[in-house]
ROSE-4610 file (N, C-alpha, C; in Angstrom, 1 decimal, always signed):
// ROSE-4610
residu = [X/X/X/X/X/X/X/X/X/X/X/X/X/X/X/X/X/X/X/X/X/X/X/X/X/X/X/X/X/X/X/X/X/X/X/X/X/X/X/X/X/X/X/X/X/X/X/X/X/X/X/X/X/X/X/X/X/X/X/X/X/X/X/X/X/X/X/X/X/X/X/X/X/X/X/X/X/X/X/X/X/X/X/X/X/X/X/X/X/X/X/X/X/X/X/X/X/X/X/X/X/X/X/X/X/X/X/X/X/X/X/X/X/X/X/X/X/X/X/X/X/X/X/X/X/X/X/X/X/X/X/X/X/X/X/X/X/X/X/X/X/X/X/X/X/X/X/X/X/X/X/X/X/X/X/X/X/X/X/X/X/X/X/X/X/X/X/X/X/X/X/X/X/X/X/X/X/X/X/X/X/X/X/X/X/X/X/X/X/X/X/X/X/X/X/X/X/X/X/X/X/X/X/X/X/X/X/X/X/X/X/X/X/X/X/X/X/X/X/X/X/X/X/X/X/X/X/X/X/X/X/X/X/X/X/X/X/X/X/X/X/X/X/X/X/X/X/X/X/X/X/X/X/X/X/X/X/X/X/X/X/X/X/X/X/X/X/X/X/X/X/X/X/X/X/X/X/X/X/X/X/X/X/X/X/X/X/X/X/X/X/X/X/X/X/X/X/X/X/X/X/X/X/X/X/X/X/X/X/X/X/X/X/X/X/X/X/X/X/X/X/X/X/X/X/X/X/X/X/X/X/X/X/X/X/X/X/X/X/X/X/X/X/X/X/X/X/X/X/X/X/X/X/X/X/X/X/X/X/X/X/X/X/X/X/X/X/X/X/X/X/X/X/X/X/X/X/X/X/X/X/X/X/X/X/X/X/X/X/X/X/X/X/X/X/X/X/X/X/X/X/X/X/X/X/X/X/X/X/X/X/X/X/X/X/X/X/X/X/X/X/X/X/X/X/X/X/X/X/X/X/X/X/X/X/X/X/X/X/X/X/X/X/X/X/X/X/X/X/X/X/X/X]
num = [1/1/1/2/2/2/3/3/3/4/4/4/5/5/5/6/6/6/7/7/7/8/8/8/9/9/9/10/10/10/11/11/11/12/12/12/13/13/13/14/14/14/15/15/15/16/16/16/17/17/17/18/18/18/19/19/19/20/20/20/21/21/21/22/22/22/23/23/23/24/24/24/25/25/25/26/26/26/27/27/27/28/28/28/29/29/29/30/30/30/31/31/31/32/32/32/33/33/33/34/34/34/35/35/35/36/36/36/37/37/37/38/38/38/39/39/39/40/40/40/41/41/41/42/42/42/43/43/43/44/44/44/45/45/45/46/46/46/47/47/47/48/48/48/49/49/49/50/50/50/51/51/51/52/52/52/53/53/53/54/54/54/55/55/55/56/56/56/57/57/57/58/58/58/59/59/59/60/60/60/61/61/61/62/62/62/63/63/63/64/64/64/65/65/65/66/66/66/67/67/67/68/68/68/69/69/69/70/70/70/71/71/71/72/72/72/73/73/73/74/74/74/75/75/75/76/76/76/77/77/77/78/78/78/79/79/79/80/80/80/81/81/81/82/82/82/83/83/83/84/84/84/85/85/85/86/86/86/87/87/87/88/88/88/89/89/89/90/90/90/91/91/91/92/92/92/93/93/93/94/94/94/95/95/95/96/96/96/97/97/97/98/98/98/99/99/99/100/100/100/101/101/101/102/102/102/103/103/103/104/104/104/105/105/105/106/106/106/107/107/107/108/108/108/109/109/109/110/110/110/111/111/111/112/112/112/113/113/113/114/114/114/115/115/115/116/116/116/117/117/117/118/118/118/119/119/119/120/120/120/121/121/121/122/122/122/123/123/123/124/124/124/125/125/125/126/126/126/127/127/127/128/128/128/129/129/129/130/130/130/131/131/131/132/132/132/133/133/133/134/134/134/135/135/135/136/136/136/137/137/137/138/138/138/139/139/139/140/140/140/141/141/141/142/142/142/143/143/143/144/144/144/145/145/145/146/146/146/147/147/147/148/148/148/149/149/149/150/150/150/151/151/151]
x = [+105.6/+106.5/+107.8/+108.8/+110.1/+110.6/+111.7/+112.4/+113.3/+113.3/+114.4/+115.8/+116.9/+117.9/+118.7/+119.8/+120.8/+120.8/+121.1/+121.5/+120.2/+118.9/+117.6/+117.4/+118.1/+117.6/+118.0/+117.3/+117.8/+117.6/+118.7/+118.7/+117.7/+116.9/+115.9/+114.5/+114.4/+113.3/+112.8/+111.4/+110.2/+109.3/+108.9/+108.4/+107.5/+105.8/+104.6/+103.9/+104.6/+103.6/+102.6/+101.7/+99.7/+99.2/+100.1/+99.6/+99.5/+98.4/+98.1/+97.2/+97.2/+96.6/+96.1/+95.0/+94.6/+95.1/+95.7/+96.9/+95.5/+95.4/+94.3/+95.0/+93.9/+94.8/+95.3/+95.0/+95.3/+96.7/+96.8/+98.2/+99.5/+99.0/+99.9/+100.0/+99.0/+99.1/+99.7/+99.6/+100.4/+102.1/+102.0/+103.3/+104.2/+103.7/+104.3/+104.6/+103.8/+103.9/+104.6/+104.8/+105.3/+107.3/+106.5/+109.1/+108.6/+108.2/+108.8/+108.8/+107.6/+107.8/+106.2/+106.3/+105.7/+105.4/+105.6/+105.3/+104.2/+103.5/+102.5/+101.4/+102.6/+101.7/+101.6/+102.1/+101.3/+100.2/+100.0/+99.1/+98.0/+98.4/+97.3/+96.8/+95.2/+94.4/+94.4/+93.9/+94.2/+95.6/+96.6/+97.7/+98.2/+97.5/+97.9/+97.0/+95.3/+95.1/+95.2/+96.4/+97.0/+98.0/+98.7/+99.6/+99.0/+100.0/+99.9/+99.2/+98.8/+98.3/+97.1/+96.9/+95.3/+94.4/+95.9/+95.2/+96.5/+96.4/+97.6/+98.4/+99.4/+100.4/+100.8/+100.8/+101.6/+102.8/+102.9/+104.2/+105.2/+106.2/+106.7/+107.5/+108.3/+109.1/+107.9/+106.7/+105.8/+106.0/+105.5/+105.5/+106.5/+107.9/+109.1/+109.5/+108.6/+109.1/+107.6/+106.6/+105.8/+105.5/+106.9/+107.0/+108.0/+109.0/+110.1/+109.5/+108.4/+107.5/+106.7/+106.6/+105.0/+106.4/+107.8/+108.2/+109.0/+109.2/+109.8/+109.6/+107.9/+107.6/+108.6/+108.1/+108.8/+109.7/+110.6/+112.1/+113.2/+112.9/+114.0/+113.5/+112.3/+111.7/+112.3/+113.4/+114.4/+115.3/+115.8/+116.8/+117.8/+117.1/+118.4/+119.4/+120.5/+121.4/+121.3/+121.3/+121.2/+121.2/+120.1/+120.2/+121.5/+122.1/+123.4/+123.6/+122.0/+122.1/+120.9/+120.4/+119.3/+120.2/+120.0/+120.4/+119.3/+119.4/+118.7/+116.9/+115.9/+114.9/+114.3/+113.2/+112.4/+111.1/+110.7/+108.6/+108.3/+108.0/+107.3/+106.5/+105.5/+103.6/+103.7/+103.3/+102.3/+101.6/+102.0/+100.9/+99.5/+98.3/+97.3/+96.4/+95.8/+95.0/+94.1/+93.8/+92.7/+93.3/+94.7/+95.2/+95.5/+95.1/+96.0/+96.9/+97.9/+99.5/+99.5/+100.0/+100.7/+102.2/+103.1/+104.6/+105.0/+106.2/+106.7/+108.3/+108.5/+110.2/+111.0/+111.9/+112.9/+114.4/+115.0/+116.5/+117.0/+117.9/+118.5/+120.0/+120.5/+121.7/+122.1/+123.1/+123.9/+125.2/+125.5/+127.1/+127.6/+128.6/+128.9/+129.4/+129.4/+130.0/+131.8/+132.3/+133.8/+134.6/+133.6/+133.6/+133.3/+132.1/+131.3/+131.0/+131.2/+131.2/+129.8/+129.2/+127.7/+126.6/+126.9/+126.3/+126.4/+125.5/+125.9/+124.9/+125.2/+124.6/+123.3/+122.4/+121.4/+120.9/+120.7/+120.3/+118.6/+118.0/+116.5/+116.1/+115.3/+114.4/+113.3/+112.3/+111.3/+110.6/+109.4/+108.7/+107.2/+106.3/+105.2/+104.5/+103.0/+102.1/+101.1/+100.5/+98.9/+97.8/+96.5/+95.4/+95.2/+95.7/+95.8/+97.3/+97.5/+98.6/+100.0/+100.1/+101.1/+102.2/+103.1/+104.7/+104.9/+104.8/+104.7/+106.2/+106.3/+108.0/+108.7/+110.3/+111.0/+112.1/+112.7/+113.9/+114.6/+115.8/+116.8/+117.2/+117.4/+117.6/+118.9/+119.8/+120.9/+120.9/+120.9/+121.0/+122.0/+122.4/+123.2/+122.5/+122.5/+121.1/+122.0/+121.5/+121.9/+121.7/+123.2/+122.8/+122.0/+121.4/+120.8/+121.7/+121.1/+121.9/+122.2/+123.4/+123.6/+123.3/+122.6/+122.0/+123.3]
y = [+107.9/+108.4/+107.6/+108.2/+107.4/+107.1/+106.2/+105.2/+106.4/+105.8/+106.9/+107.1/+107.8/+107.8/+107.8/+107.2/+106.8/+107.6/+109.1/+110.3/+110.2/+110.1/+110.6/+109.6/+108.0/+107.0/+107.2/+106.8/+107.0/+105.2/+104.9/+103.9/+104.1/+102.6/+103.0/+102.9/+103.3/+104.2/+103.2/+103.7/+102.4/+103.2/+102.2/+102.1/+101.7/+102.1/+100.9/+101.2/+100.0/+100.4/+100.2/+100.7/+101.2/+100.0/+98.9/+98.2/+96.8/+96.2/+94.8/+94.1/+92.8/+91.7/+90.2/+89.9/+88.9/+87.3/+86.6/+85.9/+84.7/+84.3/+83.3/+82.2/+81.3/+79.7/+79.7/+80.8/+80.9/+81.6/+82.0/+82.7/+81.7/+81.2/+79.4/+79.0/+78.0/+77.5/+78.0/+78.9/+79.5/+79.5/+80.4/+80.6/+79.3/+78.5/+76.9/+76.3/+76.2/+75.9/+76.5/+77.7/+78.6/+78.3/+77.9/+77.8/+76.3/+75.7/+74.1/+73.7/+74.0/+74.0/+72.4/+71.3/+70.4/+70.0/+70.7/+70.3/+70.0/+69.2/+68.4/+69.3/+70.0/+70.9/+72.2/+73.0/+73.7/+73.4/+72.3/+72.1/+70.7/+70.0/+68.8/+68.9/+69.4/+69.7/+68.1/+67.3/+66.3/+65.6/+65.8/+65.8/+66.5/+68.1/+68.9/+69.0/+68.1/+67.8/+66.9/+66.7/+65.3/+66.0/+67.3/+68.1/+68.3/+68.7/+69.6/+70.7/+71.0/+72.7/+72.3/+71.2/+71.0/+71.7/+71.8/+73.0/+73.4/+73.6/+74.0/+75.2/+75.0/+76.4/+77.1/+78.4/+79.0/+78.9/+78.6/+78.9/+80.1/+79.9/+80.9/+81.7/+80.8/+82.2/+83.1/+83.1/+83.7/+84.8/+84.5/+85.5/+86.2/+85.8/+86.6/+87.6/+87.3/+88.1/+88.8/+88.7/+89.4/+90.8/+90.6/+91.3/+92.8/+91.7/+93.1/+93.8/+92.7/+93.9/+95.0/+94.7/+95.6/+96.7/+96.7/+97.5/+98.5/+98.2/+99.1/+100.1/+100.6/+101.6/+103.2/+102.5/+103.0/+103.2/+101.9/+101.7/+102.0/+101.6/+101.5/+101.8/+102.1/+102.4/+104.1/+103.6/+104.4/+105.1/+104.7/+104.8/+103.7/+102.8/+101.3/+101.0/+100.6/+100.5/+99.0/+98.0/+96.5/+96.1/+95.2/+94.4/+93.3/+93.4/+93.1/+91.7/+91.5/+89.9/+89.9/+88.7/+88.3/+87.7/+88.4/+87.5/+86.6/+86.6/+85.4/+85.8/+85.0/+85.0/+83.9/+84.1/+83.5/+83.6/+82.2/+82.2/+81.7/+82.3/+82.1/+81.6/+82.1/+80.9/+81.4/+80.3/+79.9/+80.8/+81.4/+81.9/+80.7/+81.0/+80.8/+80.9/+80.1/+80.6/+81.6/+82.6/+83.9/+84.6/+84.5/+85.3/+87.1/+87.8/+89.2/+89.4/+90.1/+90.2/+92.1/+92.1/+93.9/+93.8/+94.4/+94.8/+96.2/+96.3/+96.6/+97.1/+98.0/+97.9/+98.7/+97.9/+98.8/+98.8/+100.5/+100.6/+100.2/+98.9/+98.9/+98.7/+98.9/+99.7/+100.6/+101.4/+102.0/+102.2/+101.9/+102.3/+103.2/+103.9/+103.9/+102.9/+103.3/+102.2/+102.3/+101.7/+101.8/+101.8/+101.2/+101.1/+102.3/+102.7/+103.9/+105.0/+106.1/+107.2/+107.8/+107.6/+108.1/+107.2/+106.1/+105.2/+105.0/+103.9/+103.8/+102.4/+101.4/+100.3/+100.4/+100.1/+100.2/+98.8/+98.3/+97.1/+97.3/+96.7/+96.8/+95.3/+95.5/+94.4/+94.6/+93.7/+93.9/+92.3/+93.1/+92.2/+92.4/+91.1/+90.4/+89.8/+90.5/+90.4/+89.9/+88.9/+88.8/+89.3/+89.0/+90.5/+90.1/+88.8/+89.1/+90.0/+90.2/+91.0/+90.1/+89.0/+88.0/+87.7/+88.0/+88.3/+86.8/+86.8/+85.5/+85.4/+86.6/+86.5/+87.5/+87.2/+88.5/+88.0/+88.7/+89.1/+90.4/+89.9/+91.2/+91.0/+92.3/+92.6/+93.8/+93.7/+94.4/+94.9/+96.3/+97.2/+98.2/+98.4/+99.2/+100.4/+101.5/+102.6/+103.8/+104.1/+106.0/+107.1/+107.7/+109.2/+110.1/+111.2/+112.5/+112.3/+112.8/+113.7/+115.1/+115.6/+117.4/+117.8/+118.8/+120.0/+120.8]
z = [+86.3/+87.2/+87.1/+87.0/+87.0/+88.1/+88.6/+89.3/+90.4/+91.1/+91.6/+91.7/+91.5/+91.4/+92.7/+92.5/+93.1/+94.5/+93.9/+95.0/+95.6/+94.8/+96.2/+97.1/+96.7/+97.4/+99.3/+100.6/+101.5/+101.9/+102.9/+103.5/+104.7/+104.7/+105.5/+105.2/+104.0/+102.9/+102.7/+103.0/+102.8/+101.5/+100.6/+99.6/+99.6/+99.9/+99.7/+98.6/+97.5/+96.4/+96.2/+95.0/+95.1/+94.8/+93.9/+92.9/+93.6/+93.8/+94.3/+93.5/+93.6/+93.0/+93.6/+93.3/+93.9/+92.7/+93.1/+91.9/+91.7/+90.8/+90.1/+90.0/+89.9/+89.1/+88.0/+86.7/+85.7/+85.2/+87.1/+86.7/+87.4/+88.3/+88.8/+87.8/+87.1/+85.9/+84.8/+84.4/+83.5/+83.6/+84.7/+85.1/+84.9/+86.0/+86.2/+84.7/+83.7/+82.5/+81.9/+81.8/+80.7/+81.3/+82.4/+82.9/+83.5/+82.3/+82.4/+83.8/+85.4/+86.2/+86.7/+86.4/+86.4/+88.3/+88.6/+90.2/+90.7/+91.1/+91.5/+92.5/+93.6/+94.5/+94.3/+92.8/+92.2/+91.2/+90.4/+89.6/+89.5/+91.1/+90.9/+92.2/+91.7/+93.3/+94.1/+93.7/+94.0/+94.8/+94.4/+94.8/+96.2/+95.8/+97.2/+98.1/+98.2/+99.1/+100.2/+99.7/+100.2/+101.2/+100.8/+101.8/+102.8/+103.8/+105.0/+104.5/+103.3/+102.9/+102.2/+102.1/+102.1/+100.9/+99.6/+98.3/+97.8/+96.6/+96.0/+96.3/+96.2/+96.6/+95.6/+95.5/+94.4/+94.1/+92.7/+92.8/+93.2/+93.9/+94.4/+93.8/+92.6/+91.6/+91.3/+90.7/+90.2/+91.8/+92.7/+93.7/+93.9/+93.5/+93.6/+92.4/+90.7/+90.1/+90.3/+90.7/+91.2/+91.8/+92.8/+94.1/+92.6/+92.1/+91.6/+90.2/+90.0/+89.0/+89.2/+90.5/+91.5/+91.7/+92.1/+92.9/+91.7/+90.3/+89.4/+89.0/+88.9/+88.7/+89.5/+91.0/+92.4/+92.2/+92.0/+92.4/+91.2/+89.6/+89.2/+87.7/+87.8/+85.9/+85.9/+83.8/+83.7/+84.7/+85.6/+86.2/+86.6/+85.7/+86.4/+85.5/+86.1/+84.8/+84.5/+85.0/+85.3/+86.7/+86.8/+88.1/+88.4/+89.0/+89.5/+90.3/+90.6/+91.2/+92.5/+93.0/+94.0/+95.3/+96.3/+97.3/+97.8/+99.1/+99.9/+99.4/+99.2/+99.2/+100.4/+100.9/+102.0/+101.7/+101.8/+101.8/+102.9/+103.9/+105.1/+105.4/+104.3/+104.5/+103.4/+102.6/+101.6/+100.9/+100.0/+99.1/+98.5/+98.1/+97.7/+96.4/+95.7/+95.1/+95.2/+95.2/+94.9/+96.9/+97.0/+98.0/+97.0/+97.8/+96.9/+98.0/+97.1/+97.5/+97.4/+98.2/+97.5/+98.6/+98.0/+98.2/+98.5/+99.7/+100.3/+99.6/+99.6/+98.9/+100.5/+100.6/+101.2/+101.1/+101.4/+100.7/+102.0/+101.9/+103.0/+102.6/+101.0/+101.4/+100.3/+100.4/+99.3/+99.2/+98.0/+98.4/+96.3/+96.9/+95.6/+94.6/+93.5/+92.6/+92.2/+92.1/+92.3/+90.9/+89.5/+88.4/+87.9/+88.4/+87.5/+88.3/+87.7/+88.6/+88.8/+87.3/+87.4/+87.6/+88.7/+88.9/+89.9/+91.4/+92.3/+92.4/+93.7/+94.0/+95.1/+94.9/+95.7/+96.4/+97.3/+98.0/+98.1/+97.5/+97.8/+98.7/+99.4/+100.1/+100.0/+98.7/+98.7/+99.6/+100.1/+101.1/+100.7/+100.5/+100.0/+100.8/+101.0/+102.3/+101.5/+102.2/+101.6/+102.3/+101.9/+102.7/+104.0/+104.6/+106.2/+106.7/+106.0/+106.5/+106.9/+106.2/+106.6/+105.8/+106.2/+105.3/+104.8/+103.2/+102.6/+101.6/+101.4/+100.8/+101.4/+101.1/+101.0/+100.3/+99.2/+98.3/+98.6/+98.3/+98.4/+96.9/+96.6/+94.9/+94.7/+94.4/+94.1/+92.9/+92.6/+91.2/+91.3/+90.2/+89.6/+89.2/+89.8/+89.6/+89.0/+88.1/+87.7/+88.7/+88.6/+89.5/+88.7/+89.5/+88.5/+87.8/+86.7/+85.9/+85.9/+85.5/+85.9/+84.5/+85.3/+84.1/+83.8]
């Protein structure tokens, strides 16, 4: 299913996509490794029983590019022209080892584009729940989205 286009997007417009995941140690671990991310209270149980969280935390970029991969199918597969920039992101509580996550997208703005005529800006807020139902991220994601095209 492709991404949606500029003209059908509405402000407002809530997106709950199908696809959720319960995140593993092997995906902390990895992740953390793979972007040179050495942090103690993602990868030393030892260490982070020592926190206030009593157990390692996920890393949270992983939960943020998490959220905008879960939401492209929805949002922006073959219709995006380039992502344009990340505003404010927030982690509220703690993600977890063997927490599952599913995501939320919403349009909360549009405007035309002033450059490109067959193009327009879309404001997404996607927002990241885990299975208690407890809002553990939110990013705002700015794209550059294709209008229909005319037949």
């Amino acid at each position: 299913m492709p991404g949606i286009y500029f003209d059908d997007a509405d402000v407002g417009q809530v997106i709950k996509h199908g696809l959720s995941r319960t995140v593993t140690e092997t995906d902390n671990v990895l992740f953390s490794t793979i972007t040179h991310n050495p942090q103690p209270l993602h990868l030393d149980e030892e260490y982070a029983k020592k926190t206030e969280f009593g157990q390692r935390v996920f890393n949270s970029m992983y939960t943020v590019a998490f959220a905008c991969g879960v939401s492209v199918e929805d949002t922006t597969m073959g219709t995006l022209v380039v992502n344009l920039g990340f505003g404010e992101m927030k982690f509220p509580k703690p993600v977890f080892i063997n927490d599952t996550l599913r995501v939320e997208t919403i349009i909360s703005d549009k405007r035309e584009s002033k450059s490109r005529p067959e193009a327009g800006i879309l404001t997404f807020d996607h927002r990241v729940y885990n299975q208690h139902g407890d809002l553990v991220c939110t990013i705002i994601r700015i794209a550059l989205m294709q209008k229909r095209p005319a037949h």
